[in-house]
C-alpha positions as CSV (number, residue, x, y, z in Angstrom):
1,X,31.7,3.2,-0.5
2,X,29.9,-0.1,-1.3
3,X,28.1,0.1,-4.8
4,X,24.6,-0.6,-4.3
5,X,22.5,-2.7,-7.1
6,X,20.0,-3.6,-9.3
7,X,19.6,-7.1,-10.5
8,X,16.4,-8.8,-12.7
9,X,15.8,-12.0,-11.2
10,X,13.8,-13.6,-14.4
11,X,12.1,-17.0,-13.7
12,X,12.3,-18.7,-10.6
13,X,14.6,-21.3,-12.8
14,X,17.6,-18.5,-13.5
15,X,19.1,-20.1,-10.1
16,X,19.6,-23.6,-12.3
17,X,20.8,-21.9,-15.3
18,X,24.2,-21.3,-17.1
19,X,24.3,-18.7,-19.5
20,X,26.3,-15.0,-19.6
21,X,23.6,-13.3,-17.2
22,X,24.0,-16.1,-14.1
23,X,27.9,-16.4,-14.9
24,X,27.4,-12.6,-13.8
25,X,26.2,-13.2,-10.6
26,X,28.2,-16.5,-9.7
27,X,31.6,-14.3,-10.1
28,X,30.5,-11.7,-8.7
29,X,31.5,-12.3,-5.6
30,X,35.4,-12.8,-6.9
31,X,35.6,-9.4,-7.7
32,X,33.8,-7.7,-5.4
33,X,34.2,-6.9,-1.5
34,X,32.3,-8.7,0.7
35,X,30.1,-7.1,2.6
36,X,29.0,-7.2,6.0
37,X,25.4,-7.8,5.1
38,X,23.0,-7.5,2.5
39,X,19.7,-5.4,2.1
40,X,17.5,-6.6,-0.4
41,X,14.1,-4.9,-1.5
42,X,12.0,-7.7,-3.6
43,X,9.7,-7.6,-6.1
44,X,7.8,-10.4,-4.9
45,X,7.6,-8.8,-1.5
46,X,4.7,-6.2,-1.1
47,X,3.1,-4.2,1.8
48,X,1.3,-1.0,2.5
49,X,3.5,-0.2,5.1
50,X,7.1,-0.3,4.6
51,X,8.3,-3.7,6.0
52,X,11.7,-5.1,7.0
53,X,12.1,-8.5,7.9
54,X,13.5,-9.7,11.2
55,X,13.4,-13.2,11.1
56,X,16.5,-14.6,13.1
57,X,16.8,-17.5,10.7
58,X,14.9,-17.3,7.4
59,X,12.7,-19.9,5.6
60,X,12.7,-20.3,2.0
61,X,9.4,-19.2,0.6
62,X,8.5,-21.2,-3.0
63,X,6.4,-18.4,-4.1
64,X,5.8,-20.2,-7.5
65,X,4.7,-23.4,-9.9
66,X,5.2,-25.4,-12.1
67,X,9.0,-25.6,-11.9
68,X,11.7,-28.5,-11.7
69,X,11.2,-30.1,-8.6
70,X,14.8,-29.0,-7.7
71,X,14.0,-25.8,-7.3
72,X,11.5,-26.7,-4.5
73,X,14.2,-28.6,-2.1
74,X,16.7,-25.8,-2.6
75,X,16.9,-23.7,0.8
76,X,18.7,-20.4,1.7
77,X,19.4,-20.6,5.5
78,X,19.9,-16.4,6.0
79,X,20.4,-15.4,9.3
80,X,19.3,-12.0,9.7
81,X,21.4,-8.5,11.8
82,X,19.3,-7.6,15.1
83,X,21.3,-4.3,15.1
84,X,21.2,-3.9,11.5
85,X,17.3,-3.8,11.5
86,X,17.1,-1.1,14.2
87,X,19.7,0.9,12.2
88,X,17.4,0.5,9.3
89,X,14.2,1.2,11.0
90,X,15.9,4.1,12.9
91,X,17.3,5.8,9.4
92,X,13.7,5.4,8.1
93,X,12.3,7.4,11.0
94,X,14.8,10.0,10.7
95,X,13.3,10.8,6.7
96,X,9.3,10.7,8.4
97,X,9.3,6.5,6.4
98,X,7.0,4.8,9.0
99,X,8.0,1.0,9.0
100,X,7.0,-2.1,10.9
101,X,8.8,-5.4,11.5
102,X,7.7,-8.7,10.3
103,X,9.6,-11.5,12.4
104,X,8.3,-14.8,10.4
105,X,8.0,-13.9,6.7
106,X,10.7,-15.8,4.8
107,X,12.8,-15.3,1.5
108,X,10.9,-15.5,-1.7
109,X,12.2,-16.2,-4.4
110,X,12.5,-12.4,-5.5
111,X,15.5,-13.0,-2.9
112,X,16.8,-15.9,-2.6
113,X,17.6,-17.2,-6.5
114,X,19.7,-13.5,-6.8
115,X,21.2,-15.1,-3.2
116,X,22.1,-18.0,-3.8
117,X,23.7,-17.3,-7.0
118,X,25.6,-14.3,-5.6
119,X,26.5,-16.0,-2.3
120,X,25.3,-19.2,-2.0
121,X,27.0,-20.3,1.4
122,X,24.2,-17.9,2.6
123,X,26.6,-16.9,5.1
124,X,26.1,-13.1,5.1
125,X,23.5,-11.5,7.5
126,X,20.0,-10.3,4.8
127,X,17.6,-7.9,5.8
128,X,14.8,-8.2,3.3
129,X,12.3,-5.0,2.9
130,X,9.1,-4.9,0.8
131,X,7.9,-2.7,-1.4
132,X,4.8,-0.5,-2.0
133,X,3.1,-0.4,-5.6
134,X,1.1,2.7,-4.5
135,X,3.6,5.1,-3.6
136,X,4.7,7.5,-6.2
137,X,7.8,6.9,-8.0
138,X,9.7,9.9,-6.4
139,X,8.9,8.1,-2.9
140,X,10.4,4.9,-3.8
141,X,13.9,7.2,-4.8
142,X,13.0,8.8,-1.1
143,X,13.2,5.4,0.4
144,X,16.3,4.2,-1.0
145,X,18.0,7.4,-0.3
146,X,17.1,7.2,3.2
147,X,19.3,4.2,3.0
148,X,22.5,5.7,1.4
149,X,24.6,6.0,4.6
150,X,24.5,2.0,5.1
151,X,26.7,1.9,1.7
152,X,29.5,3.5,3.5
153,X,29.7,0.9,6.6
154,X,30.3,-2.4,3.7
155,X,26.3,-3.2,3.3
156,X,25.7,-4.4,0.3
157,X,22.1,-2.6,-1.4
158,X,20.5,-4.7,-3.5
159,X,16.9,-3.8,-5.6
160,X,15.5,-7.2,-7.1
161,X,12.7,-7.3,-9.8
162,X,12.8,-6.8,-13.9
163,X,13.0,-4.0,-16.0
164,X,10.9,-5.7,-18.8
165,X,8.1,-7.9,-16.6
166,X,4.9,-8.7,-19.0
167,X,4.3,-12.6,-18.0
168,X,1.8,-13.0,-20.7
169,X,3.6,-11.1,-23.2
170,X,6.5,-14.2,-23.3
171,X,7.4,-16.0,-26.0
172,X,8.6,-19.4,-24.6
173,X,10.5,-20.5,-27.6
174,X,11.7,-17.3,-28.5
175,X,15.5,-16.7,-28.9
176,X,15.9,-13.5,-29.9
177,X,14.9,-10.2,-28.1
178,X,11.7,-8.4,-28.9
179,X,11.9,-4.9,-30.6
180,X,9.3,-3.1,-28.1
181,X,11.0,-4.7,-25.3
182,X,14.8,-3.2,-26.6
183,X,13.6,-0.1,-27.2
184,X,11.9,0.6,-23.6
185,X,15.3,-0.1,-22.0
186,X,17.1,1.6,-24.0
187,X,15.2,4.6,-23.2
188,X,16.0,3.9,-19.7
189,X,19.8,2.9,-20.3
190,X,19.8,6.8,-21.3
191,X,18.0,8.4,-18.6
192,X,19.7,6.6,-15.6
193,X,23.0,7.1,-17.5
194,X,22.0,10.7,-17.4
195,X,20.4,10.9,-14.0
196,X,17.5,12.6,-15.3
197,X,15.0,11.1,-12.5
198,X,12.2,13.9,-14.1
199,X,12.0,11.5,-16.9
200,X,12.4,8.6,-14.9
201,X,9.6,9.3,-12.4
202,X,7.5,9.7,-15.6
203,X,8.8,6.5,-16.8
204,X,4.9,5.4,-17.8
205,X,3.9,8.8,-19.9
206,X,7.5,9.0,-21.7
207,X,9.3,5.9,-22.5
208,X,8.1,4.1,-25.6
209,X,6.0,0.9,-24.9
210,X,6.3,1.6,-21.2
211,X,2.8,-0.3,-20.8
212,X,4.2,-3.3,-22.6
213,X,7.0,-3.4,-19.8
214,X,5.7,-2.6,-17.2
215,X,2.1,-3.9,-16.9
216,X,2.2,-3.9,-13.1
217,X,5.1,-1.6,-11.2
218,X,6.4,-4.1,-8.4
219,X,9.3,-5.4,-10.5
220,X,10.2,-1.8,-11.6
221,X,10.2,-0.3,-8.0
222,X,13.7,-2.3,-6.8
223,X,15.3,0.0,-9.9
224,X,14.3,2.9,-8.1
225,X,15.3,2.1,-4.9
226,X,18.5,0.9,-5.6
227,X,18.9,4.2,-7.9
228,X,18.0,6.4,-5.0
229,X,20.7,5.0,-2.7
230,X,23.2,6.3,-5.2
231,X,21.5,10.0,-5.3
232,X,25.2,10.9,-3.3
233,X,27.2,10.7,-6.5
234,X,24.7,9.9,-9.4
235,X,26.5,7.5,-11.2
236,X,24.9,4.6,-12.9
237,X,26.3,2.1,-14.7
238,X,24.8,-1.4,-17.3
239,X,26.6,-3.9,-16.3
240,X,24.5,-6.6,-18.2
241,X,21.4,-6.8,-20.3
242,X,19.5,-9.6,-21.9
243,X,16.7,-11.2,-22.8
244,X,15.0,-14.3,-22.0
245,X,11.9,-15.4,-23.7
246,X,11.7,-12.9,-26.3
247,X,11.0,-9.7,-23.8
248,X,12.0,-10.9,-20.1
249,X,14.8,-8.5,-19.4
250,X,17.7,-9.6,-17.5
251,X,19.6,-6.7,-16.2
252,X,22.3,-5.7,-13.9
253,X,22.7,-1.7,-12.9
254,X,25.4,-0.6,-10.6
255,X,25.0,2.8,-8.8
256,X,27.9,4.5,-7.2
């Protein structure tokens, strides 16, 4: 069965960056199957309605500014899985998940710097799904469990967002990792080791300086989702965790 994922995306520059965290995600693909297509909930990617994309040929979205001007000529030419996106549609029907397509939106950036680091021939089929800040958080584990069986056919589940996500807490010129910041993942490292998803779901009244990390939910909803496609055999694993800017957390969590 294919592992499904979590990985932070950090700033939009992480795709023109070399350090331990991107060397993760350029090798990953040396040491890892690869799959028959990718399924990727984003962060930067929200509805009211679940949403699956179903563009034949995405566009890259520059949902950002301010950046190297690089960053805005780089493309990620997806094609997307007709057959994939029924499957997916279907599977949500089956757990009472209404969903809708969206046959225009592109890949934002939420997607496509984790993409093009990971693969960047872009020469898988993706099938991008949004997320919903105003579900509960035992929903957004329903929603990625509902998903569970595509892990078995080679699909490769990823969840894309941050852990740690205060924009206006960073410290630009920081090096070294805030204390607040360490000790809010931490407290998560040891739930998901545990499985305990009681705690988890009440991530925001029980982890120390859970306001501090997560102002806003959508970069912590892709954790749960790509936790709840593992609910088969509970098994999470750190694979990487860092820090950028004093308290942006770059993180990689594998779920068997």
């Amino acid at each position: 069965m294919m592992p499904s994922y979590f990985f932070a995306h950090g700033a939009p520059s992480i795709v023109l960056e070399d350090n331990e965290y991107t060397q993760l995600l350029k090798t990953f693909k040396d040491h890892t199957p690869k799959p028959k297509a990718i399924v990727l909930f984003s962060a930067h990617w929200e509805e009211e309605v679940q949403t699956v994309s179903a563009a034949e040929t995405y566009e890259t979205i520059y949902d950002f500014g301010g950046f190297q001007d690089e960053l805005y000529e780089m493309t990620y030419p997806a094609q997307s899985d007709r057959q994939l996106i029924e499957q997916i549609q279907s599977m949500f029907a089956k757990q009472g998940i209404q969903s809708v397509l969206n046959e225009r939106r592109g890949l934002d950036h939420g997607a496509w710097a984790v993409l093009k680091l990971l693969y960047p021939d872009a020469d898988i089929p993706v099938i991008a799904l949004s997320v919903n800040r105003n579900l509960s958080n035992a929903q957004q584990y329903q929603i990625g469990k509902a998903l569970t069986e595509l892990r078995e056919q080679d699909i490769l589940i990823i969840g894309s967002g941050g852990t740690v996500h205060n924009l206006r807490g960073l410290k630009w010129q920081s090096d070294s990792a805030d204390e607040w910041a360490e000790k809010f993942d931490n407290w998560l490292q040891s739930k998901l080791e545990l499985w305990d998803t009681e705690a988890l779901f009440q991530y925001r009244e029980q982890a120390p300086h859970a306001e501090e990390a997560v102002p806003t939910n959508e970069h912590f909803i892709p954790l749960l989702l790509a936790m709840g496609t593992g609910d088969a055999n509970r098994e999470a694993k750190l694979i990487h965790r860092s820090y950028q800017y004093g308290n942006l957390s770059l993180s990689c969590w594998q779920f068997n």
